[in-house]
Every structure is written in C-alpha cells, then in structure tokens.
N, C-alpha and C positions, 0 to 999 in steps of 0.2 A: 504494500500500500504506500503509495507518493505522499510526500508532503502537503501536495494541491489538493488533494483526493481528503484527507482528514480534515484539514483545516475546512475547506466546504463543510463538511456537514458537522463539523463544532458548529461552524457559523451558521448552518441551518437549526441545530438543537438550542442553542443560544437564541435566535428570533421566533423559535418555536413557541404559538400559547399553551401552555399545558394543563394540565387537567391536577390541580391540588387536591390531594386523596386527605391532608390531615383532619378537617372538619367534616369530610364523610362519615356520616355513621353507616356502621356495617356490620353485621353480627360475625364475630371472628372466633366463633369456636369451631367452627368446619371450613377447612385448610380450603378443602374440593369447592365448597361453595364460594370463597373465594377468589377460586385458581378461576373460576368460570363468571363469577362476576366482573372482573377486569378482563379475563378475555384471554386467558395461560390454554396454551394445547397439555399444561401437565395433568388438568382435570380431567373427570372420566367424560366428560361431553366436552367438543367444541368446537360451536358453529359453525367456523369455516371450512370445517370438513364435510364433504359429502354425504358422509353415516352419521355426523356430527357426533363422534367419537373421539375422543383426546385422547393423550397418552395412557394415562389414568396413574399418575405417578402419584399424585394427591396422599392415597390412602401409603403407601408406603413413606411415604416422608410424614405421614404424621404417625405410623405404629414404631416409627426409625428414632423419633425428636420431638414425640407428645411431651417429654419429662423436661423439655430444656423448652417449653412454650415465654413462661413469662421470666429466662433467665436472661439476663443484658449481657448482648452478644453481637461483636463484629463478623457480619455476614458478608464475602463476597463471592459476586455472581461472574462469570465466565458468560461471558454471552447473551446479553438481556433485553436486544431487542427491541420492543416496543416498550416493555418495561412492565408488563402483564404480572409476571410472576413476583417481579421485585415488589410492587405495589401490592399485592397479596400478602409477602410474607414482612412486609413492614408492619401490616394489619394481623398475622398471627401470632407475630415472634413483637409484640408491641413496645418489647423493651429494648431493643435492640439494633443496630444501624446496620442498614445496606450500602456496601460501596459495588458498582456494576462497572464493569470491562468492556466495551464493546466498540470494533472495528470501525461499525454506523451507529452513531447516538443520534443519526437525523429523524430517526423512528420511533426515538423514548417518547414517549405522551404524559408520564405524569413525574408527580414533584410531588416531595417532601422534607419536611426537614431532617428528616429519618433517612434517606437515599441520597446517596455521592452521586455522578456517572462522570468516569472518564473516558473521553473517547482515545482508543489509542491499539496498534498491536503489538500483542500480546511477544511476536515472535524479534519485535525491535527492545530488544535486551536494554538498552541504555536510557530508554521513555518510559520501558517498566520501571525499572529502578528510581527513578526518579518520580514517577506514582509514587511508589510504594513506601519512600521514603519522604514525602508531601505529607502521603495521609498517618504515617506511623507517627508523625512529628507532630502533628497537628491535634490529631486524639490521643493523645499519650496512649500508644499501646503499641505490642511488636509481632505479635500473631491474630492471624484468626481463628474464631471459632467453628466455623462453618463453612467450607467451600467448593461452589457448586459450578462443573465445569458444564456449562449446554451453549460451547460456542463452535466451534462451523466443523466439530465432527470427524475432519481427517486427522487420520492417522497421526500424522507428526506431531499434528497441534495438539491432540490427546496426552501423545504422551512424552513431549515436553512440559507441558501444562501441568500435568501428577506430580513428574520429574522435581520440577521447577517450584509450584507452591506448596507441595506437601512437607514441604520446611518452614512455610510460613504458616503451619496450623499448631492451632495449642496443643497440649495435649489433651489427651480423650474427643478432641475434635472429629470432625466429621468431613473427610473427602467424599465429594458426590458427582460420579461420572454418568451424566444421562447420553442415552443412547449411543451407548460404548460400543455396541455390533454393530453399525454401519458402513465400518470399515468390513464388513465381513459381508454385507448383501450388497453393496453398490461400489463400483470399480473405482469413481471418481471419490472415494472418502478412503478407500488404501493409497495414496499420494507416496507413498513408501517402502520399500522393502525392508519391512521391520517386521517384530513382534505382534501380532495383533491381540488385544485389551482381554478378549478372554481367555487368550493363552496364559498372560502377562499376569490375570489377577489368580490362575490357578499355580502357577510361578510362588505368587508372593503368598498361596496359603500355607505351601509344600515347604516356604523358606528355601527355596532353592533358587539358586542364580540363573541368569538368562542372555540367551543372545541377544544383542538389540546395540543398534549407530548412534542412539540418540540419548539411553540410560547405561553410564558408563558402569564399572564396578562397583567401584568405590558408593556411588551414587543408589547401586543395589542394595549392595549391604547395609547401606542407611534406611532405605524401605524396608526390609527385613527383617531387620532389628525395632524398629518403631511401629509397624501394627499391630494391632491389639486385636480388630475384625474386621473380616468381611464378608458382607451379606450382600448378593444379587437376586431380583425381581425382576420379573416379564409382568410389561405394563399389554396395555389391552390390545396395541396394533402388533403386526408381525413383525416390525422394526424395534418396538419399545422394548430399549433392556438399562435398568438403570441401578448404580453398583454405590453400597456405601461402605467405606472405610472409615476405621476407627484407627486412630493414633491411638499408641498405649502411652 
C-alpha cells in the first residue's frame, strides 16, 4: 500500500460523518444481538448475505470471554472494517477500549470514545511501531488483553500477524484468529509457501517445532512455551473457522 493510497482514505475517515454509538442505548447482554444490530457478519444472521446467515462466531466468543464481560481491557482489532464489530464489543466489553488496525479506515462509520482506528499496514514494520508505541504511551499500558486478527486472511498476513502480536498480549490473554482456513479453500489467501494455520495450531498443541519462512525458531519456541490453550470452532458457513489462544 502507497503512501497516496493511505493518506486518501485517512482523509476520507477524517471528513467522514459518523454514527456516535456512546449515547445509544442498547441492550448489551447478547454479544449476537449486537454483532447484528451494527451490522458484524460475526453474528449468526447477516443481511447482506443471500441466506442472511453470518459467521455465527457470536456464540463462541461469548462461551470463550463471558467471564472477562465487565473486566477493563485493551482490545485490539486486526481488520475492522466498517467498524460493525468494534462498535459491538465496545457495547459488550463496556469497560474497556478498542484500538482497530485497518488498511481502509475510509469504511469505519462509527465513533466513540471507547474506539482508537488507525489507519495503516500492518506488514510496514516501522508505522506499526510507531502505532504501537503512540498508543502504549499514551494509555499507560504495554500489552493487550484481547487480540482479534479478521484482517485480509492470507497466509502471510496470518501468520506474521500471530508471529508479531502475540508478544504484545498479557498474559492469560486471548489471541483470536477468525477465518484461519481460507488459506486452505481459496488459492488467492495461500499468497505463500508456508505452513498453513491449521497445521501451524496443531504444531503449537503437540509443542512441536515447524517448518515455516516467516516464524523463525527462536520465535517458535517463544509460542510454545507461552500457550496455555487452544480451542477451534466451525462457525455456521463452510468457510467459518475461528481459533482462540490462550497465553499462559
């Protein structure tokens, strides 16, 4: 992604009116309800689908992170989009701040004081950096607690992305790879000749090393040694597969 290409659509998210979620009332004890009132394909309905069938990741992220509802917790999002989900889980997780990632933030539509968005990629090392160290300075704090990768799905970006923030999670945190087999049913999201994700997370249960260009050893034995769990779900479409890791 070009310089010209981001800065555009900062400047478009920047002149954007947006849709203020804080003085919305909403009933926020069903995640699903609202993953589908903002309008998240993680719900088990959503409209813009032809079956209007969503992911249906909903019910598993709240049987995953029912216990940490009302715990104050820095959440970041990989990938967000319109900003559907992020404005959901601002309203479930009520105590807690969204900071969002994403390549195009000319698509975000809502605001609050609760949610960051930077626009920026993920794969330019030295603009992360310099995120990451804006917002660790800024909120006094040095990890996250929660972090949920649903950004563009290939290969590489997956698992650099694991690779890459799974250092910046707290402990007993929560890594969250949505639609991690992608790279498995469509040619154009293996971009790679690497390990692909569900090899990679039966890898990390066996504690065994792996071949892979992109997760060096060293960087293995650091995942290996710091999970505590992992549990993977099949959401409702033949694509939906969504994987949570526990830091120990």
């Amino acid at each position: 992604m070009n310089f010209l290409s981001l800065f555009k659509r900062k400047l478009i998210f920047k002149l954007k009116k947006k849709i203020n979620i804080d003085n919305q009332t909403v009933d926020n004890n069903s995640l699903d309800n609202l993953l589908q009132f903002f309008g998240s394909d993680k719900a088990n309905k959503f409209l813009k689908n032809k079956n209007s069938q969503g992911h249906g990741y909903s019910n598993h992220y709240t049987n995953e992170l029912k216990n940490l509802k009302e715990k104050k917790m820095n959440i970041l999002e990989i990938g967000s989009y319109s900003g559907a989900s992020a404005a959901a889980f601002t309203k479930f997780f009520f105590n807690s701040k969204i900071f969002c990632f994403d390549i195009n933030i000319s698509n975000f539509k809502y605001s609050s004081k609760n949610i960051e968005v930077y626009g920026l990629d993920i794969n330019n090392q030295k603009d992360l950096q310099k995120v990451l160290k804006k917002i660790f300075s800024t909120h006094n704090f040095k990890n996250f607690d929660l972090i949920i990768d649903d950004g563009s799905h290939n290969l590489s970006d997956i698992l650099f992305s694991f690779n890459f923030f799974f250092k910046y999670l707290n402990k007993k945190g929560f890594f969250i790879l949505e639609d991690y087999k992608l790279p498995n049913y469509y040619d154009y999201n293996k971009n790679v000749d690497d390990i692909l994700i569900d090899e990679l997370i039966k890898k990390l249960q066996l504690k065994k090393k792996f071949n892979s260009s992109i997760i060096n050893e060293k960087d293995q034995i650091y995942l290996i040694n710091n999970i505590k769990r992992i549990k993977t779900y099949k959401g409702n479409l033949v694509d939906s597969d969504i994987c949570f890791i526990q830091k120990d």
